[in-house]
C-alpha positions in Angstrom: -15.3 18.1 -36.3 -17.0 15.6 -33.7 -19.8 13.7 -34.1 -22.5 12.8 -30.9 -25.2 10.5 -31.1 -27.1 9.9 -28.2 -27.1 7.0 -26.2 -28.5 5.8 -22.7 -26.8 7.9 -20.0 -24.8 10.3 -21.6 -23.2 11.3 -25.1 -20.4 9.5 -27.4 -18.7 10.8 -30.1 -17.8 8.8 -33.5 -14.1 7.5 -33.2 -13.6 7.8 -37.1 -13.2 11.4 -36.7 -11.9 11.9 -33.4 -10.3 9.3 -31.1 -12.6 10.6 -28.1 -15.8 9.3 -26.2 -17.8 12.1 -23.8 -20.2 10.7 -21.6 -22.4 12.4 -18.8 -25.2 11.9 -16.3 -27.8 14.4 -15.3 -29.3 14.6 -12.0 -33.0 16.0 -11.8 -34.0 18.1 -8.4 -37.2 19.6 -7.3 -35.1 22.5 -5.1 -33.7 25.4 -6.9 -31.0 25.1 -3.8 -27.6 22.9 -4.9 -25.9 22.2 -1.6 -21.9 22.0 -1.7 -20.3 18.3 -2.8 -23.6 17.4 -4.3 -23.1 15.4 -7.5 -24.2 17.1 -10.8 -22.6 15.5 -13.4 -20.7 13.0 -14.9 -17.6 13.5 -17.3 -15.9 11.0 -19.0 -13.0 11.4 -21.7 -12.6 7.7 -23.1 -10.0 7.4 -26.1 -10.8 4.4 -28.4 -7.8 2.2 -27.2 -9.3 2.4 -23.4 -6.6 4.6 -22.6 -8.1 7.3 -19.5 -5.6 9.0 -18.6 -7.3 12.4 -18.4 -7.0 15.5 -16.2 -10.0 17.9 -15.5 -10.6 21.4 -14.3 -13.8 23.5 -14.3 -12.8 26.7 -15.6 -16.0 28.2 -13.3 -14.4 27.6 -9.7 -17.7 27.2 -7.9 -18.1 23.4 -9.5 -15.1 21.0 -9.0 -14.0 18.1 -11.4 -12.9 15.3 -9.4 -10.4 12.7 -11.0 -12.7 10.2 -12.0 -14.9 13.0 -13.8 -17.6 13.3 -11.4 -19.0 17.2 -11.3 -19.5 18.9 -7.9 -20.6 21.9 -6.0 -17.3 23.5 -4.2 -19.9 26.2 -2.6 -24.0 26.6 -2.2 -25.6 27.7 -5.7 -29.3 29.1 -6.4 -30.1 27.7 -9.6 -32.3 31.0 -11.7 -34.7 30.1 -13.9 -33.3 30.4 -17.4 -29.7 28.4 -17.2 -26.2 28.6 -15.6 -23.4 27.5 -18.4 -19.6 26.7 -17.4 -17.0 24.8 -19.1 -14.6 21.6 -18.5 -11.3 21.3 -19.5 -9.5 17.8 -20.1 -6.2 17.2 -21.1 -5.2 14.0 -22.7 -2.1 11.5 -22.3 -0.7 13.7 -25.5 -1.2 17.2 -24.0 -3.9 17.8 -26.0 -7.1 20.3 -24.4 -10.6 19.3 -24.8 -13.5 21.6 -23.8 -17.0 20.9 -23.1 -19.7 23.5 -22.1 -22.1 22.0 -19.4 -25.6 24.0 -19.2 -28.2 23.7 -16.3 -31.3 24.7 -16.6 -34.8 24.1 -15.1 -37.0 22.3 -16.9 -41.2 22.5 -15.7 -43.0 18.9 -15.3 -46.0 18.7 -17.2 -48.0 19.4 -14.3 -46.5 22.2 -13.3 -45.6 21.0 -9.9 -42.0 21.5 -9.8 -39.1 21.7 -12.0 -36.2 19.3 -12.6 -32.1 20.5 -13.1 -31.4 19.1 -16.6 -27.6 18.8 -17.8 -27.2 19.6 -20.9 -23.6 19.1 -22.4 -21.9 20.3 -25.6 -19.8 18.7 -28.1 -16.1 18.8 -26.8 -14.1 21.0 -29.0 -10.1 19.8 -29.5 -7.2 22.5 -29.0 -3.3 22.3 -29.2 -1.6 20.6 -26.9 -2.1 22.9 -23.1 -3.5 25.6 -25.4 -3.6 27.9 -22.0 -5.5 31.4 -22.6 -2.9 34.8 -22.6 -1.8 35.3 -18.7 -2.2 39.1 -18.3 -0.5 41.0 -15.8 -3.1 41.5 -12.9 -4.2 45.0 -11.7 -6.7 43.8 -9.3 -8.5 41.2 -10.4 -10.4 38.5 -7.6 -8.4 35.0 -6.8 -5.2 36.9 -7.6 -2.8 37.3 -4.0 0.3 39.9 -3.6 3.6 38.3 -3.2 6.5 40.1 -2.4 8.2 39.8 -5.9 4.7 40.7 -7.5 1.6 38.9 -8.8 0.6 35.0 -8.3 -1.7 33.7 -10.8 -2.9 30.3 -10.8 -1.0 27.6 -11.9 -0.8 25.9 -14.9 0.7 22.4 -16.4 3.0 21.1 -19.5 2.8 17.4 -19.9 5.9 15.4 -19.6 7.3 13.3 -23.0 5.7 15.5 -25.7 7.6 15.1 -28.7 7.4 18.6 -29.6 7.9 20.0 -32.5 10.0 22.6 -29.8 10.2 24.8 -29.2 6.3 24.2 -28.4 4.3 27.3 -27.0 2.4 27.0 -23.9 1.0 30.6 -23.5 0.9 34.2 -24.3 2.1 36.6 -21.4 0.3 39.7 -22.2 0.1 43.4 -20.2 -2.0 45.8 -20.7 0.1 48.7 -20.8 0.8 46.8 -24.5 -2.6 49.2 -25.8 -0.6 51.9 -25.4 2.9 50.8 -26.3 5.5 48.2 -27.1 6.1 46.2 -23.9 9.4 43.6 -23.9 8.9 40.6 -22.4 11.6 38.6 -20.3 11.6 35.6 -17.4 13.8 34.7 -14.6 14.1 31.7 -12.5 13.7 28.2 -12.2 14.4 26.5 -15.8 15.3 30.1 -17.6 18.2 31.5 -16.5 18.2 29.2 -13.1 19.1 25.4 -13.5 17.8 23.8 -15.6 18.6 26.5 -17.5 17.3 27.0 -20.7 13.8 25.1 -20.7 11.3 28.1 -21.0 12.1 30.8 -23.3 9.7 33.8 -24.1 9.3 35.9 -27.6 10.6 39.4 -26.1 8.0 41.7 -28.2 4.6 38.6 -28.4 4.7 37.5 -24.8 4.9 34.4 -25.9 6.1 31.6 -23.6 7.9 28.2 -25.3 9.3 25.2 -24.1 12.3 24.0 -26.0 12.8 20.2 -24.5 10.3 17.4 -23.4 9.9 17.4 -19.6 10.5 14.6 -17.4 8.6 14.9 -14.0 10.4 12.5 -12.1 13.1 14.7 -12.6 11.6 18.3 -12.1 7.7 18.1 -11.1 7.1 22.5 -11.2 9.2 25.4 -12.8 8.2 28.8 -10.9 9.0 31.5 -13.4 9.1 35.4 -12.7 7.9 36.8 -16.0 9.1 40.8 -16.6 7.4 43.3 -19.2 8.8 47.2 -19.8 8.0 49.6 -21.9 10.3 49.0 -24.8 10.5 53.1 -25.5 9.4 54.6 -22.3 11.7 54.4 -19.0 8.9 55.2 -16.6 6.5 52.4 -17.9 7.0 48.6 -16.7 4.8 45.7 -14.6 5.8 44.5 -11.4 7.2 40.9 -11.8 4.4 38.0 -12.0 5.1 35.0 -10.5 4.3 31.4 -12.6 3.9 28.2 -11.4 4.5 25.6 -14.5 3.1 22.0 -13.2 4.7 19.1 -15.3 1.7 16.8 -15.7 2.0 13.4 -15.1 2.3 10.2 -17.6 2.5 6.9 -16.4 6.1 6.3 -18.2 7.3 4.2 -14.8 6.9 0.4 -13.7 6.6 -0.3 -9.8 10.0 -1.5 -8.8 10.1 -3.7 -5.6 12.0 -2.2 -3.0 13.8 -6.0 -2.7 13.7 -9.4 -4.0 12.6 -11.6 -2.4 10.6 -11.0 0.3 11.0 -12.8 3.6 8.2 -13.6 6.1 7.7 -16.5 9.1 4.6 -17.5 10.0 3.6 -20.2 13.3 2.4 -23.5 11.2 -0.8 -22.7 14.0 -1.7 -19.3 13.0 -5.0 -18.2 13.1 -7.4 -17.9 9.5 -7.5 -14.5 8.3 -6.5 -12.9 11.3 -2.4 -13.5 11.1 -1.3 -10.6 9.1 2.6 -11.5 9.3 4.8 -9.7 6.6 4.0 -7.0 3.7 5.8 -6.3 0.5 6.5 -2.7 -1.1 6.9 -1.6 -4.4 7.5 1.9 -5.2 6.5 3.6 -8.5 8.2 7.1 -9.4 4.8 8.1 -11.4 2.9 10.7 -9.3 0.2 9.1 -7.2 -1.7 11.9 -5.7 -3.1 14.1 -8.7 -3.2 10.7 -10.9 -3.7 6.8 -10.2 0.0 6.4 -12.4 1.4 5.8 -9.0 -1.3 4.0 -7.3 0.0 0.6 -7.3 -1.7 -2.7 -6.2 -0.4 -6.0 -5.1 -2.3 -9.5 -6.7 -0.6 -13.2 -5.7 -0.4 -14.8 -8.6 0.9 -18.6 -8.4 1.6 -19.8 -4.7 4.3 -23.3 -4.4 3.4 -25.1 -3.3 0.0 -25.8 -4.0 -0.7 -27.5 -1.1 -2.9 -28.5 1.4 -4.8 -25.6 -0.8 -3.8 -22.8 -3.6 -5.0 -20.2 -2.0 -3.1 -20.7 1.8 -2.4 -16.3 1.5 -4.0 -13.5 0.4 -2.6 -9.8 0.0 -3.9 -6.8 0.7 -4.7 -5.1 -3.0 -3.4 -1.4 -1.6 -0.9 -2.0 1.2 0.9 -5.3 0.3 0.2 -7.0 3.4 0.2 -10.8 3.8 -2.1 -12.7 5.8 -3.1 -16.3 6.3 -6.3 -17.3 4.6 -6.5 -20.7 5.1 -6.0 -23.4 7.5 -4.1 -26.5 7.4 -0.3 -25.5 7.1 2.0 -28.1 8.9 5.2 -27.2 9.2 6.5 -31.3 9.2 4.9 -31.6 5.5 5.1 -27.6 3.9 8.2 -25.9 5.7 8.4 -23.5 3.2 6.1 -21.9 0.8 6.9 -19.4 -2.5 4.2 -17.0 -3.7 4.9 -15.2 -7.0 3.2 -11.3 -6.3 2.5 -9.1 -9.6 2.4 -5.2 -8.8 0.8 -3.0 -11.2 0.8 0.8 -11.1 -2.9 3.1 -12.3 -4.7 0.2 -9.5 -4.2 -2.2 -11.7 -4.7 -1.0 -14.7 -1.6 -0.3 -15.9 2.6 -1.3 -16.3 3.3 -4.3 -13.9 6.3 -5.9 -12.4 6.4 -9.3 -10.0 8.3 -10.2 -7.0 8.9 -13.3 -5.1 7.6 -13.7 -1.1 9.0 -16.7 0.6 7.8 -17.7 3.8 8.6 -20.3 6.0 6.5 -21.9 7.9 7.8 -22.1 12.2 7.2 -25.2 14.3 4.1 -24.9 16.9 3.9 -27.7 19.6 1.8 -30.0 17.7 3.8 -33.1 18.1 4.0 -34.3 21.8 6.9 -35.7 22.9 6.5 -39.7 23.5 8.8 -41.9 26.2 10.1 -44.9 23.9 9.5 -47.1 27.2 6.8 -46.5 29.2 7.7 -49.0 31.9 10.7 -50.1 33.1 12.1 -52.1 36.0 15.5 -50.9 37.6 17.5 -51.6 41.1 19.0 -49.7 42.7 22.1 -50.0 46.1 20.9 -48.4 49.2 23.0 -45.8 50.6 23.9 -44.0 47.4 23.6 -40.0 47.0 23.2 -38.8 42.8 23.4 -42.7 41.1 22.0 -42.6 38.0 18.5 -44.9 38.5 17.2 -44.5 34.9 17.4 -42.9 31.5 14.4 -42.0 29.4 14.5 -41.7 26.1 11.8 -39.8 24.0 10.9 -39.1 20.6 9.1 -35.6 19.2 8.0 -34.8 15.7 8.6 -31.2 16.2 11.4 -29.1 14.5 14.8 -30.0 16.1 16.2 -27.5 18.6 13.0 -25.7 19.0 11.2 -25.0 22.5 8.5 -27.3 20.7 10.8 -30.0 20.6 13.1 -29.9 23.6 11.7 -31.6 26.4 11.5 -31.2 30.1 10.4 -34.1 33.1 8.5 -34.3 36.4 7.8 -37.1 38.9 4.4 -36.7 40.1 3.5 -39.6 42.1 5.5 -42.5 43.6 8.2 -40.1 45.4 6.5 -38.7 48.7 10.1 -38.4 50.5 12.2 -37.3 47.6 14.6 -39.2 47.0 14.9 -39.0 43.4 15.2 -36.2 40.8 14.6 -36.3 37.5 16.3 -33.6 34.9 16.7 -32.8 31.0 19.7 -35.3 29.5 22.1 -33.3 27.1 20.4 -34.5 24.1 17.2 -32.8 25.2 15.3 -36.2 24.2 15.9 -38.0 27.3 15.3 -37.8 31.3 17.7 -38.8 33.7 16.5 -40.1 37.0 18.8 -40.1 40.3 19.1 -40.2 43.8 19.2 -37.2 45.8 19.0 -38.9 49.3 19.9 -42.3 50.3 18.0 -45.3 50.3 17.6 -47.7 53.1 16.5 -51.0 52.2 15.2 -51.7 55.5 13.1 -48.7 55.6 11.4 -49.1 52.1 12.1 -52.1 49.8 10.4 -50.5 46.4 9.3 -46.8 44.7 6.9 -47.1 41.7 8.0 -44.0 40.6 5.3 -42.1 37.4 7.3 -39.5 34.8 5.8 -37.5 32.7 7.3 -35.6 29.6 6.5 -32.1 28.1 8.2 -29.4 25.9 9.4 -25.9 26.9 6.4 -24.7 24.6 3.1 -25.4 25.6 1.0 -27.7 23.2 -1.2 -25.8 20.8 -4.1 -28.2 21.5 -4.5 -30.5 24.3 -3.1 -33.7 24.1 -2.5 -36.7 26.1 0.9 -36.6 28.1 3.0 -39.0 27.8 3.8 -41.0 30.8 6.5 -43.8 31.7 6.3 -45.9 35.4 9.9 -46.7 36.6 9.7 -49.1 39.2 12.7 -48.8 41.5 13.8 -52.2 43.5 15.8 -51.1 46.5 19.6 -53.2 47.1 20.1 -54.7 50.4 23.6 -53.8 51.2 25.9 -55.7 54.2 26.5 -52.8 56.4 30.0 -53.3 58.4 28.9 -53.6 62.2 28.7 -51.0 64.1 31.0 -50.6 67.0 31.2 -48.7 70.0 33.7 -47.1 71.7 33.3 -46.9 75.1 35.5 -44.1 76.1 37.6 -44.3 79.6 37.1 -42.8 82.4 
């Protein structure tokens, strides 16, 4: 037997007797009215280790049990002066059933003004494992829908990885026709005499239905059963088949996995704080994730290498894995690379982990701008010649090598009015190579300051000065031959 005591908020039981804490919270309301979704209740199954893993369902179907225990309205209700009473069922991580009774009932103030909804809720009592009530073959009875092969009842579940002893009994099948005769029991379908065969087996003259192996749910989540009775004596007297839907309830027995290792992202050396969401990891978890958190999984970066400018330059995304940038400062020329170690742990957190590695390397923005070596330089050059090379300029950038943030490109922008010279990219991509692309004439113009500037194929990612070299371009005289004319005759 349990023992409660009362403390603020709720109920507890003694975990010398039982290893099982029940808490609750009432809500008080001045309207007889309960509007759907409004919150009644609180239920809480807590074994002494902190395990939760619990699943609920209110055997009344007007209130609903969500999964984290909280009581609600699934339709309108009138709340009557005396009391309305209906049960909770919770099974535990060992398939056992635990049942408390919830009353409501109206309590008047002391002035009589109006009345509050009290909850008042009864010590849980313990059953066997899924200790399901007889199914009974339906004649009409509401919530029950015509298949073609015969009756649907609700569903109900066998946890997975229960060590028996089997064969283990999860419910009496029972008919009514069983006042009057003998009836014989048999099932067909999935896990009886369909593959896997052999999991379910029924007691031909007790109804009762067994399961002779653990479960596994990754392997088989629901069994659907067709259960047959007949008259064991009398020809004329059977049940149309029922149709049963067996649920294998879930038990976190799974770590995430990591769907690879490592991880590879790229992120700009520029990009912008808490706004550059540039790679995500996945893990996967075969636990189920949409009746239970055993699947839930989320995602926690736990050591980052290295620690530098600051240990905290990512974050992730707890639900979805995503990686962003949290912090400014990266520079590509110091950093190229960073690791990040990422734990993943199924039940949100709360339960079997596994860890992954990210690696991300860090791409070159334009943040060093490319500088001429010489910024001045005196050169001469022979009148008259068409594509001489006039000068070469040499530059240095910090940037990574072979990126469009490092390769450079050149313009004259003053000093050339007739254009005569060009100036193009050398095959290093560091350099600038001026020549002629008309000819000079020494008597016409004797000198060209020519001014270069420098810039990569990427623009900067601030604004910085640009670099600028003067070549000053001395014009040779050359002895031209005389001319001569030819004086044609007549």
């Amino acid at each position: 037997m349990i023992s409660l005591v009362s403390f603020p908020g709720g109920l507890q039981s003694s975990c010398e007797s039982i290893p099982l804490q029940l808490s609750a919270a009432s809500l008080k309301r001045a309207e007889k009215q309960c509007h759907p979704a409004i919150l009644l209740c609180y239920v809480n199954f807590n074994t002494c280790d902190g395990k939760t893993r619990v699943l609920f369902q209110s055997v009344d179907k007007r209130f609903d049990v969500n999964m984290d225990g909280t009581v609600t309205l699934k339709r309108p209700l009138t709340l009557r002066e005396a009391y309305e009473v209906f049960s909770v069922n919770a099974w535990d991580a060992d398939g056992k059933k635990h049942t408390v009774s919830i009353r409501v009932e109206f309590v008047h103030h002391l002035n009589g003004h109006h009345k509050d909804t009290v909850m008042n809720i009864s010590s849980p009592q313990i059953e066997s494992p899924l200790d399901h009530p007889p199914l009974a073959f339906a004649r009409s009875s509401a919530g029950l829908k015509r298949a073609k092969r015969g009756w649907v009842i609700p569903p109900f579940s066998a946890v997975e990885n229960s060590r028996g002893p089997f064969p283990m009994k999860l419910v009496q099948i029972k008919s009514d026709f069983a006042k009057e005769t003998q009836m014989v029991y048999s099932i067909t379908g999935e896990g009886a005499d369909q593959d896997p065969k052999g999991i379910f087996t029924v007691e031909r003259l007790s109804g009762n239905l067994f399961v002779t192996q653990s479960l596994d749910r990754e392997k088989k989540a629901s069994y659907r059963l067709i259960v047959h009775a007949v008259a064991r004596d009398l020809d004329n007297v059977k049940e149309n088949p029922m149709e049963v839907l067996i649920f294998v309830m879930d038990q976190n027995d799974n770590k995430p996995v990591f769907t690879q290792n490592p991880f590879n992202g790229h992120v700009p050396e520029d990009a912008v704080k808490g706004k550059c969401m540039f790679m995500k990891v996945t893990a996967t978890d075969a636990d189920d994730s949409q009746q239970t958190n055993n699947g839930i999984i989320n995602y926690k970066i736990v050591s980052q290498e290295p620690p530098l400018p600051k240990p905290n330059m990512f974050d992730i995304n707890i639900s979805t894995g995503t990686i962003r940038v949290q912090e400014t400062g990266m520079d590509r020329e110091q950093w190229p690379r960073y690791t990040l170690l990422i734990v993943a742990t199924d039940m949100e957190g709360a339960g079997y982990s596994t860890t992954g590695t990210a690696v991300i390397t860090i791409t070159d923005s334009n943040d060093n701008p490319p500088q001429f070596e010489q910024t001045s330089i005196v050169v001469s050059v022979p009148e008259n010649k068409v594509g001489y090379e006039v000068a070469k300029l040499t530059v240095t950038d910090g940037d990574e090598v072979g990126s469009p943030a490092w390769s450079t490109k050149y313009q004259i922008i003053s000093g050339d009015k007739g254009g005569f010279f060009n100036v193009s990219t050398g095959p290093s991509q560091l350099e600038g190579i001026i020549t002629t692309v008309k000819p000079l004439d020494f008597e016409k113009t004797k000198q060209y300051v020519l001014s270069v500037i420098v810039e990569n194929d990427d623009p900067f990612i601030s604004s910085f000065p640009t670099s600028t070299a003067t070549v000053t371009v001395n014009v040779e005289d050359v002895k031209e031959p005389p001319k001569v004319k030819v004086i044609s005759k007549p």
